[in-house]
GUZALUM-218801 format. One line per 4 residues: number of its first residue (from 1); their letters; for each residue x, z, y of N, C-alpha, C, CB. Coordinates in Angstrom, 3 decimals. Glycine has a CB too. Layout:
<recs>
NUM) a) X/Z/Y/X/Z/Y/X/Z/Y/X/Z/Y ~ ...
</recs>
This chain:
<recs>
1) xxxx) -7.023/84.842/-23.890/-6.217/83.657/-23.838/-5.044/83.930/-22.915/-7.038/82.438/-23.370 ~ -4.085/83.473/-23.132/-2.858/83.708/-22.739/-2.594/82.861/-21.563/-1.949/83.519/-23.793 ~ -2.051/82.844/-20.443/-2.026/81.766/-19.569/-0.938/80.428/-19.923/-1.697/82.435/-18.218 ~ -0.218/80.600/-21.041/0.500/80.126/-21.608/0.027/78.867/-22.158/0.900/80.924/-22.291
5) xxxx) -0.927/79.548/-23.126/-1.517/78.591/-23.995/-2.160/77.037/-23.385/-2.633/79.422/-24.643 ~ -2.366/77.056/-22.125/-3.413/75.529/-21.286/-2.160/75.124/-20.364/-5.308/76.057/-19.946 ~ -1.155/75.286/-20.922/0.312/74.564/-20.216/0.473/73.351/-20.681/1.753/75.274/-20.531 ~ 0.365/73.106/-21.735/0.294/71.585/-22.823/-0.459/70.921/-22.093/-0.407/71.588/-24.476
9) xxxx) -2.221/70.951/-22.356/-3.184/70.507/-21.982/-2.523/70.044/-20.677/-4.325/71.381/-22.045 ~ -2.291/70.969/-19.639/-2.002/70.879/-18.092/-0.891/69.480/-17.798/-1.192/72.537/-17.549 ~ -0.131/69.899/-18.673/1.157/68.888/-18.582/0.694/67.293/-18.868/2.392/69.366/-19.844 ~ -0.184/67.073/-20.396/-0.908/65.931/-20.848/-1.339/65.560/-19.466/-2.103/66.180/-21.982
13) xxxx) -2.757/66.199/-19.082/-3.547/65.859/-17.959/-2.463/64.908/-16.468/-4.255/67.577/-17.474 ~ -1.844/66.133/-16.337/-0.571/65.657/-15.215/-0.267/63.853/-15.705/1.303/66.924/-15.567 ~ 0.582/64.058/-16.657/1.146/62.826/-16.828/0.294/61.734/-16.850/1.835/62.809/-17.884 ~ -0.918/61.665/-17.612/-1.607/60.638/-17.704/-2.100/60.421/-16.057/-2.729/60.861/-18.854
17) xxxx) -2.708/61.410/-15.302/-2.610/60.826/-13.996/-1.612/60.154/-13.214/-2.848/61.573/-13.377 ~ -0.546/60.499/-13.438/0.783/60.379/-13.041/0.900/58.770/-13.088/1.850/61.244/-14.028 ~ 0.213/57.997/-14.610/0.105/56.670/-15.289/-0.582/56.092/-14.017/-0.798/56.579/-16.858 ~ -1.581/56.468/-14.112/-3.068/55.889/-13.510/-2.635/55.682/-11.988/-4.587/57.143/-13.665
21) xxxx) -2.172/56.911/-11.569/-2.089/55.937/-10.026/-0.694/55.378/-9.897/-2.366/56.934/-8.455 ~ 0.173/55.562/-11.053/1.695/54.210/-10.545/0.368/52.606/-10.979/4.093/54.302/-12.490 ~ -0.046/52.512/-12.074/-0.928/51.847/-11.983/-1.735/51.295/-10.738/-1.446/52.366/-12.633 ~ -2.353/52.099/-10.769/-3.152/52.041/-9.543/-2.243/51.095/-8.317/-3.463/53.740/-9.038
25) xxxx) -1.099/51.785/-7.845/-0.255/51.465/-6.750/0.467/49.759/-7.300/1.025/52.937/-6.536 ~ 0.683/49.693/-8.093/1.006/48.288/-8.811/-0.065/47.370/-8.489/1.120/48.374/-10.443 ~ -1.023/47.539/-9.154/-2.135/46.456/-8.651/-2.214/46.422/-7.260/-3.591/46.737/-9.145 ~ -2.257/47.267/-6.505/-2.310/47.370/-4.816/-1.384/46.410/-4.192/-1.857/48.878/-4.219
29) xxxx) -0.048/46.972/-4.827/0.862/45.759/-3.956/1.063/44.798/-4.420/2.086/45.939/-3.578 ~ 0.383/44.508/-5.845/0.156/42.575/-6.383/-0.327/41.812/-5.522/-0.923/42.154/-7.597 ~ -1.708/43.049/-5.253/-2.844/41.907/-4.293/-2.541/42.181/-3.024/-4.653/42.119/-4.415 ~ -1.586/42.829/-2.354/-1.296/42.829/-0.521/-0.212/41.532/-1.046/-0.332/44.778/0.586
33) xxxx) 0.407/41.552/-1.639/1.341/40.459/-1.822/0.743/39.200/-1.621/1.931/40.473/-3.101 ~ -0.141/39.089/-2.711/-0.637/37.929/-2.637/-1.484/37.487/-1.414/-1.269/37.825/-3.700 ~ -1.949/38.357/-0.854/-3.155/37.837/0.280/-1.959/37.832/1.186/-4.756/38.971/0.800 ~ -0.492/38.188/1.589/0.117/37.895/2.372/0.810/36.106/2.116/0.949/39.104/2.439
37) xxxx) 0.710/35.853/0.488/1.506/34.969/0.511/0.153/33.788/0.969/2.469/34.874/-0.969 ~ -0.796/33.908/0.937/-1.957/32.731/0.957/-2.032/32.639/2.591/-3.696/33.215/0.094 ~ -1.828/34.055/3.602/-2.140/33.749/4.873/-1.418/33.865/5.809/-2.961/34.218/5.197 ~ 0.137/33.732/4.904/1.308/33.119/5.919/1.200/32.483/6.700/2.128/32.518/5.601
41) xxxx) 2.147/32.469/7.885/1.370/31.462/9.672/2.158/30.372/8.530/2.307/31.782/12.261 ~ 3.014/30.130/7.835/3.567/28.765/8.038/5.494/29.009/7.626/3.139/28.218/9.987 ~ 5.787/28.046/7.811/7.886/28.147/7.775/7.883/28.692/8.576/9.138/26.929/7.987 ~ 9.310/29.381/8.955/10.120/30.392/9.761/10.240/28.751/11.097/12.072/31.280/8.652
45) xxxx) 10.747/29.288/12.018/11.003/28.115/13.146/12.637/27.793/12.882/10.657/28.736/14.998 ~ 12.682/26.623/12.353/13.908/26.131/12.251/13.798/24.941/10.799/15.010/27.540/12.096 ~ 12.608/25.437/10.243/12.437/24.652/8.972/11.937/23.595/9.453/11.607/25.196/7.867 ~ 12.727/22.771/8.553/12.335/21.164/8.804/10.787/20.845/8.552/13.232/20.140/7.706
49) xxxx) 10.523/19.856/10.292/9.246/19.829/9.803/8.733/18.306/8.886/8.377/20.101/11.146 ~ 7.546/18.074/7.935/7.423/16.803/7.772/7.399/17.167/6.387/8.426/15.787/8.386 ~ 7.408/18.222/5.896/7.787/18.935/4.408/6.547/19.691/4.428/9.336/20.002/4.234 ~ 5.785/19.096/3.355/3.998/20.371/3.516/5.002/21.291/2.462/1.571/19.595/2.472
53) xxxx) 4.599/22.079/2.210/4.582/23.497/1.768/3.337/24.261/1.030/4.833/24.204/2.938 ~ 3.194/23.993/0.008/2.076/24.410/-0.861/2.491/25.567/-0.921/1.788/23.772/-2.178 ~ 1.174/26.772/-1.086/1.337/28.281/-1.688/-0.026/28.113/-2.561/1.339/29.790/-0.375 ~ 0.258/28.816/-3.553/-0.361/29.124/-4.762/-0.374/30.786/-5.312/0.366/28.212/-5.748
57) xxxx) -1.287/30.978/-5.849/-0.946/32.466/-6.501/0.419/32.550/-7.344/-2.190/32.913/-7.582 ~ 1.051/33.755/-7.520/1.968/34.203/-8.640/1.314/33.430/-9.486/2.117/35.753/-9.060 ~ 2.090/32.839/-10.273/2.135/32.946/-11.840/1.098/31.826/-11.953/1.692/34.561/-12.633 ~ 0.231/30.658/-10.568/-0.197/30.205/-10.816/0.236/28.750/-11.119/-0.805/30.597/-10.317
61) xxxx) -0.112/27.223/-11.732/0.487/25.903/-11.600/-0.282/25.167/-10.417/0.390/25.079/-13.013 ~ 0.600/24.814/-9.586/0.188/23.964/-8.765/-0.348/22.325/-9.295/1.291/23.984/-7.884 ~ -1.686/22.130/-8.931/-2.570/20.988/-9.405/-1.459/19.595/-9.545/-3.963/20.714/-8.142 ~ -2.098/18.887/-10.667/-1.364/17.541/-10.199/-1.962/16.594/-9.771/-0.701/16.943/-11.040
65) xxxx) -1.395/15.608/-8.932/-1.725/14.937/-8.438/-1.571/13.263/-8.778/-1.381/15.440/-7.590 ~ -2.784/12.695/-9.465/-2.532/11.460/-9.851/-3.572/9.683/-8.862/-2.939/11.808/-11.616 ~ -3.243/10.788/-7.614/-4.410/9.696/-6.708/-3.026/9.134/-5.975/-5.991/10.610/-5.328 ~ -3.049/7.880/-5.574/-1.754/7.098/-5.100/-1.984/6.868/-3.872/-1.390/5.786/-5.773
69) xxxx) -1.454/7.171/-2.837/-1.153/7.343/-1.232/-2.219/5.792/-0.820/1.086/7.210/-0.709 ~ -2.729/5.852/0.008/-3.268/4.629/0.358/-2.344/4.027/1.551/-4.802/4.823/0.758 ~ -2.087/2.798/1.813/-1.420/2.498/2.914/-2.676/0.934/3.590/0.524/2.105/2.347 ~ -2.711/1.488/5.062/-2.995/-0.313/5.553/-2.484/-1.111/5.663/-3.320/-0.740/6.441
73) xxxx) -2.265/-2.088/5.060/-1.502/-3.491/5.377/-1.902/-4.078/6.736/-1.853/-4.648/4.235 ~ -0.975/-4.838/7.207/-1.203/-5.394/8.709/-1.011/-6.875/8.046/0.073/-4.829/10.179 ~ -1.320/-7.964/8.666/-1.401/-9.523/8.566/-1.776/-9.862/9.677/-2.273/-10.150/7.585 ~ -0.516/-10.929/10.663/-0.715/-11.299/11.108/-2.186/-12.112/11.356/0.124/-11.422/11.003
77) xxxx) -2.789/-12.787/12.024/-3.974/-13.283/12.390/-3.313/-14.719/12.546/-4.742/-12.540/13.695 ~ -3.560/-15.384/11.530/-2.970/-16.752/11.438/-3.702/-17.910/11.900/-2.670/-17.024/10.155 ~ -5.116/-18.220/12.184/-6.522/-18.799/11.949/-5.905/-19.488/13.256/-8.190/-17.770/11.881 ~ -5.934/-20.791/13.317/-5.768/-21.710/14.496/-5.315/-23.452/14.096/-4.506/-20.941/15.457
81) xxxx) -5.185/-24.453/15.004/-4.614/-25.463/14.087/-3.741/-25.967/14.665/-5.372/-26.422/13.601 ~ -3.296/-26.450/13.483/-1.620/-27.011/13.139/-0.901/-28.216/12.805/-1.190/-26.497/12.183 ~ -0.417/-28.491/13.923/0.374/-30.400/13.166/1.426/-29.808/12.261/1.523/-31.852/14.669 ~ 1.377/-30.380/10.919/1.674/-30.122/9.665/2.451/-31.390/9.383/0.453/-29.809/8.769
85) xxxx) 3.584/-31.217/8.741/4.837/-32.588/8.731/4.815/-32.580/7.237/6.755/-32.280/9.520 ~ 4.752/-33.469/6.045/5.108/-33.376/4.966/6.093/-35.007/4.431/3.724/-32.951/4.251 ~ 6.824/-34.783/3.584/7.559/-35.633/3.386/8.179/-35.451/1.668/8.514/-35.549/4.586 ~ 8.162/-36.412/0.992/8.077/-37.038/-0.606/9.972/-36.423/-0.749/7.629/-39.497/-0.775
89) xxxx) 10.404/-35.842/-2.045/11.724/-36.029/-1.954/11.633/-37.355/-2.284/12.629/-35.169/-2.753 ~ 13.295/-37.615/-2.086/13.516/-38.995/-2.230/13.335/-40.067/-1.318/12.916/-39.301/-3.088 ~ 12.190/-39.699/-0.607/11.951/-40.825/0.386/12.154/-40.318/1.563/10.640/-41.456/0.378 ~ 12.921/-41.621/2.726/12.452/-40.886/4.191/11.551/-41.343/5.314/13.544/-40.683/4.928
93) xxxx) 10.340/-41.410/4.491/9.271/-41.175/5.356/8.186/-39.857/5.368/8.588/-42.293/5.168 ~ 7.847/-39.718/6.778/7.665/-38.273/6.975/6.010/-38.418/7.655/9.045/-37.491/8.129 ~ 5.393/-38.067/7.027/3.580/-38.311/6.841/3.403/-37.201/7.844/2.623/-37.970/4.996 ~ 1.917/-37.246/8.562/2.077/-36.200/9.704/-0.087/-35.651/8.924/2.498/-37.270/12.144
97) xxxx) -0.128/-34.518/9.102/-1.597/-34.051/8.964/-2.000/-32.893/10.024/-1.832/-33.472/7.432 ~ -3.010/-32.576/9.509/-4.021/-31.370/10.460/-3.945/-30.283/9.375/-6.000/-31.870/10.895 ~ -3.231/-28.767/9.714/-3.324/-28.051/9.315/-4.350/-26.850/9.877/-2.309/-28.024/9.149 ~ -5.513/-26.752/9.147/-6.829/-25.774/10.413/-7.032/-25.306/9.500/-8.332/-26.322/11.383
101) xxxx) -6.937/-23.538/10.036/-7.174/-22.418/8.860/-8.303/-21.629/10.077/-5.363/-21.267/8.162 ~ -9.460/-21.848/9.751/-10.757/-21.375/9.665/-10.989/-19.714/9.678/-11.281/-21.982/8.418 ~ -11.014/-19.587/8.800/-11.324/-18.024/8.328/-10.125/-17.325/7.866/-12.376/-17.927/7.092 ~ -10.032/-16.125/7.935/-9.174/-15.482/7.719/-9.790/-13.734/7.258/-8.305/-15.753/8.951
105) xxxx) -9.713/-13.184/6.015/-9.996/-11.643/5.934/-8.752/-11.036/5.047/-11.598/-11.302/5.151 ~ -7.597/-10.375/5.983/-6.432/-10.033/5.664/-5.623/-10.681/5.279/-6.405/-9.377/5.090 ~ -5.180/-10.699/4.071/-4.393/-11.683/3.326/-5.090/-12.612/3.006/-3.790/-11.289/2.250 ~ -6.036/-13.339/3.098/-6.932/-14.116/2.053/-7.674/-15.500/3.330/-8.460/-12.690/1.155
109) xxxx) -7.308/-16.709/3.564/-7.618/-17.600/4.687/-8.285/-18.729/3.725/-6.195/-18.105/5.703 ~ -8.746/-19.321/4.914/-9.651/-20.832/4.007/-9.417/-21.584/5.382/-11.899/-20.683/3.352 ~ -9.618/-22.992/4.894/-9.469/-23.763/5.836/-9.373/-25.492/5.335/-8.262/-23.170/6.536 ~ -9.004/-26.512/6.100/-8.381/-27.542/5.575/-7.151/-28.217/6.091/-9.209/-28.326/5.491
113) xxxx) -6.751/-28.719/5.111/-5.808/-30.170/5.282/-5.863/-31.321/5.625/-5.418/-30.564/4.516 ~ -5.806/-32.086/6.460/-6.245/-33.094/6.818/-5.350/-34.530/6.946/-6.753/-32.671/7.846 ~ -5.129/-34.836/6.162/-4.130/-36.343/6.768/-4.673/-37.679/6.786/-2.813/-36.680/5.847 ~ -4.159/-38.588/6.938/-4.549/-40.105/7.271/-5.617/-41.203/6.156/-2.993/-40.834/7.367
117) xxxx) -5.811/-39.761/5.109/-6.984/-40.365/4.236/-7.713/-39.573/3.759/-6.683/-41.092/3.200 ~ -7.771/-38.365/3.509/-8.682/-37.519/3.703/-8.579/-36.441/3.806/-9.325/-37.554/3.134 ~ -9.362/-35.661/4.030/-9.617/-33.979/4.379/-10.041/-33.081/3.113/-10.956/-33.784/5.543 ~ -9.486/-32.583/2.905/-8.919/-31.498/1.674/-9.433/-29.832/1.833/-7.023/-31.467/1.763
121) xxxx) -9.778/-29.140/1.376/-9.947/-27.831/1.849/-9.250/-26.833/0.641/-11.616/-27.555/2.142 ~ -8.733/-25.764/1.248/-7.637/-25.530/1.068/-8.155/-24.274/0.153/-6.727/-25.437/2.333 ~ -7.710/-23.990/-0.888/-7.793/-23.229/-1.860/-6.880/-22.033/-1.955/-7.698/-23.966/-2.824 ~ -7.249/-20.930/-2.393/-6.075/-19.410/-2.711/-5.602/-19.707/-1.527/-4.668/-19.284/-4.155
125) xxxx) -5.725/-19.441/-0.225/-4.979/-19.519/0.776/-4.455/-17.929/1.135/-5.784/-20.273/1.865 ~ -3.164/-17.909/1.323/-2.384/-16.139/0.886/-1.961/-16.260/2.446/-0.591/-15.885/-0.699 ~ -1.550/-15.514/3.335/-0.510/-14.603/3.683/-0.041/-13.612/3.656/-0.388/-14.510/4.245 ~ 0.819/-13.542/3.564/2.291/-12.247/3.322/2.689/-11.317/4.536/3.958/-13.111/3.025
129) xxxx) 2.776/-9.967/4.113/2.967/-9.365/5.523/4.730/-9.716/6.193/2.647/-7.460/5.305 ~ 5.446/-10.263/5.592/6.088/-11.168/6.199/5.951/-12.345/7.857/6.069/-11.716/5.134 ~ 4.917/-12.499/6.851/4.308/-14.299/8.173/4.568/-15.476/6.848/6.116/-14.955/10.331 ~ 4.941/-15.498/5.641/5.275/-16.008/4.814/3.582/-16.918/4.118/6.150/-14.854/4.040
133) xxxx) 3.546/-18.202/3.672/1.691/-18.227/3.324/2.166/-19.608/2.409/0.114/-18.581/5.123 ~ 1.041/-19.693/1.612/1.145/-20.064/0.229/-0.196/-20.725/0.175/1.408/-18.833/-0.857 ~ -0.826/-22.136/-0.187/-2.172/-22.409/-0.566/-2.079/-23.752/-1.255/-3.173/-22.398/0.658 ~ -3.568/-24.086/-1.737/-3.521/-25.178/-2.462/-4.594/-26.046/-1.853/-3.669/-24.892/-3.909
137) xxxx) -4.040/-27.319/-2.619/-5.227/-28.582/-2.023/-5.217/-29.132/-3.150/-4.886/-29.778/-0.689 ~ -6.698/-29.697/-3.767/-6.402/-30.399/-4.715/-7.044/-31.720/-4.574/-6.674/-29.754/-5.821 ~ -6.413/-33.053/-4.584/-6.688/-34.451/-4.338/-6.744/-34.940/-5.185/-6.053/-35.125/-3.707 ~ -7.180/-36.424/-5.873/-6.793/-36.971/-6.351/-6.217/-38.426/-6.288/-7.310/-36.670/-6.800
141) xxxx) -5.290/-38.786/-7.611/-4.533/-39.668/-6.938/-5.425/-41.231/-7.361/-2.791/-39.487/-7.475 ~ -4.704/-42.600/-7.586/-5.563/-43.629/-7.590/-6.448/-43.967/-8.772/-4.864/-44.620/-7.316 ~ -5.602/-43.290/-9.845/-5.945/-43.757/-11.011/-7.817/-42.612/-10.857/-4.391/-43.338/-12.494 ~ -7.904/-41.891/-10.135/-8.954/-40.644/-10.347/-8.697/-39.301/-10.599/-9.706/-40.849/-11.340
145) xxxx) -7.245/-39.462/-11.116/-6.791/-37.687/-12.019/-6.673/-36.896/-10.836/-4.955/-37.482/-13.086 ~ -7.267/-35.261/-10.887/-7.100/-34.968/-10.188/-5.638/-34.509/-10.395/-8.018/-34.434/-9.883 ~ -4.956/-33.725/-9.015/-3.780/-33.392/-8.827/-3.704/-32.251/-7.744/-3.068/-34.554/-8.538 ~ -3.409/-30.559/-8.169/-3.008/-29.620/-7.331/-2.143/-29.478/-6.957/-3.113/-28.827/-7.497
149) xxxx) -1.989/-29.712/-5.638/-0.623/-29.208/-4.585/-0.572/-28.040/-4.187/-0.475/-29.838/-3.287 ~ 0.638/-26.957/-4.525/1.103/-26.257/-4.199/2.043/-26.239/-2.741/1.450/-26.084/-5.180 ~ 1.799/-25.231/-1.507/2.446/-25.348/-0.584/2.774/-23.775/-0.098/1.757/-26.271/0.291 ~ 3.798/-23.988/-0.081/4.408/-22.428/-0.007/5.515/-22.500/1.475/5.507/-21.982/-1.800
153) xxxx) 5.358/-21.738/2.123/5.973/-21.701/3.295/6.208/-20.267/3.641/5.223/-22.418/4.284 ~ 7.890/-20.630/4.778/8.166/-19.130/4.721/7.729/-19.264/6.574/10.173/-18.490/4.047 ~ 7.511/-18.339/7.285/6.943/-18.369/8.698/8.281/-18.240/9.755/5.771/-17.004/8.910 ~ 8.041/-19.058/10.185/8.910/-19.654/11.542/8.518/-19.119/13.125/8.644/-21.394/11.591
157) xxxx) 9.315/-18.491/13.979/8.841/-17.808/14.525/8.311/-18.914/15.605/9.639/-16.693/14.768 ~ 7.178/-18.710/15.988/6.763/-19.676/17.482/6.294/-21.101/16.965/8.312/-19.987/18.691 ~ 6.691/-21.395/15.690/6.433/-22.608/15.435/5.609/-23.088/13.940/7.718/-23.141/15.589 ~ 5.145/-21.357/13.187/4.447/-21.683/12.058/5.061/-21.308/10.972/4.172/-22.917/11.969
161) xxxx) 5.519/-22.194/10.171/5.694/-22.518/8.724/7.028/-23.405/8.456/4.375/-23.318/8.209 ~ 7.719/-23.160/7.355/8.144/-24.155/7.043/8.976/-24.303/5.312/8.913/-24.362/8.248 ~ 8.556/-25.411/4.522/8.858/-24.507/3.194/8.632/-25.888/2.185/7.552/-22.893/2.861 ~ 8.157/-25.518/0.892/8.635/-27.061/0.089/6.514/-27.033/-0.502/10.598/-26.795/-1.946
165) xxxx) 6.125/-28.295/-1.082/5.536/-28.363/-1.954/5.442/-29.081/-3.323/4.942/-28.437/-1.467 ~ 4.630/-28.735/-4.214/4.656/-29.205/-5.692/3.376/-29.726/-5.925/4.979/-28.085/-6.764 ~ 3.369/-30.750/-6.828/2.112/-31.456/-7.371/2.208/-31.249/-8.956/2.062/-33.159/-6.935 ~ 1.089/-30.784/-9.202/0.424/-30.621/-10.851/1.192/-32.321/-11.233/-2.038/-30.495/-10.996
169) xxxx) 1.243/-33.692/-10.878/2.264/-34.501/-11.464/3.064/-34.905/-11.512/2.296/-34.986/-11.633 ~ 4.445/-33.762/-11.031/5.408/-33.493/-10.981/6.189/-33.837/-9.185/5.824/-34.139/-12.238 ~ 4.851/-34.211/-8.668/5.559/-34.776/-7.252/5.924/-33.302/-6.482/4.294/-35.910/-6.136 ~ 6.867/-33.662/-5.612/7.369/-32.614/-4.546/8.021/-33.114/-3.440/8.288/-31.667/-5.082
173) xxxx) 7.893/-32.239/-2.439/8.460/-32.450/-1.270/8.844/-30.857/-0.267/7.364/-33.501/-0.574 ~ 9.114/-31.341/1.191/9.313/-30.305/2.008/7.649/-30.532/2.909/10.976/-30.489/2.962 ~ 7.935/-29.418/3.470/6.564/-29.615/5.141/6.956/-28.527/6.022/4.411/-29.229/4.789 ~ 6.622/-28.585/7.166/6.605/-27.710/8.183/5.597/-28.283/9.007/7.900/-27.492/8.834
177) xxxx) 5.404/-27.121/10.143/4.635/-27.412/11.109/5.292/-27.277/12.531/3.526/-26.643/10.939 ~ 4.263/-27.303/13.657/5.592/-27.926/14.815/4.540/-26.415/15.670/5.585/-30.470/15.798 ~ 3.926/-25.688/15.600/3.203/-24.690/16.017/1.656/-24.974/16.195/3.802/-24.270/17.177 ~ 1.263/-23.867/16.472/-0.159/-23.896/16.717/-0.826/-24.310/17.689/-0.563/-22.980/16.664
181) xxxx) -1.363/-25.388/17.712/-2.263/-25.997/19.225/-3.380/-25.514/19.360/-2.644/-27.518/19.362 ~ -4.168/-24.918/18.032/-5.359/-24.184/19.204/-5.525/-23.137/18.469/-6.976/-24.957/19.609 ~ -6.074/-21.732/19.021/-5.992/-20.393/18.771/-7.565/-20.331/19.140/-4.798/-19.454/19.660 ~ -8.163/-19.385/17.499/-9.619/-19.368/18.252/-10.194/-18.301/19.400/-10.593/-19.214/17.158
</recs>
């Protein structure tokens, strides 16, 4: 045999190794890449902070996200009682009651109304993270029918409430209150 002749062979052999470890070296620096990009300290110092910064693999999709931020609402603590002023449009006389809100869990109060013929308890009672509050009383009038009053008030600082109401039979007026006399 000629030394000639296993030059081919030699050359094949060569090259295909030649494949195998650029190969080889490719996958190597995919994955130093990647394990550098997963255990980065973080932004360079100067990047704004307040900005998260997700890392993900190459070539991977970052998850989506369909859960909605939770926030706590704050509400004032309204629960105490109240001389409450209401008055008829049209007329000027100005009726005086007991406004006492009882319970209170966040937005959501109970309590009653009270004026010079009877005591009412107060239905859907709302506040607004405003100071703003909204509730109902429902009375009835002589004939027996009953009748829901709507009372919606926007909040007055130091002194409560002050705002209009509506009756299921078409009656309306204004009310306010003059502040809170007792705090529980």
């Amino acid at each position: 045999m000629k030394s000639g002749e296993n030059a081919p062979v030699k050359k094949r052999a060569s090259r295909r190794n030649a494949i195998i470890i650029v190969a080889l070296i490719t996958a190597a620096v995919t994955i130093v890449a990647i394990v550098l990009v997963r255990v980065s300290p973080g932004p360079p110092s100067g990047t704004p902070s307040g900005t998260p910064e997700a890392v993900f693999p190459i070539g991977a999709t970052p998850p989506s996200s369909t859960a909605a931020p939770t926030y706590s609402a704050t509400y004032s603590d309204i629960r105490g009682t109240y001389s409450l002023y209401y008055q008829r449009s049209g007329t000027g006389t100005i009726f005086g009651a007991t406004l006492q809100i009882t319970q209170q869990n966040q937005q959501n109060f109970q309590g009653t109304l009270t004026n010079s013929t009877a005591r009412f308890p107060i239905n859907n009672g709302t506040v607004y993270q405003n100071g703003d509050i909204r509730f109902v009383i429902i009375e009835s009038d002589s004939a027996g029918n009953q009748i829901t009053i709507t009372y919606t008030g926007t909040g007055e600082a130091g002194t409560g409430w002050q705002g209009t109401w509506s009756g299921s039979n078409g009656t309306q007026g204004t009310w306010y209150t003059t502040g809170r006399l007792f705090m529980p």
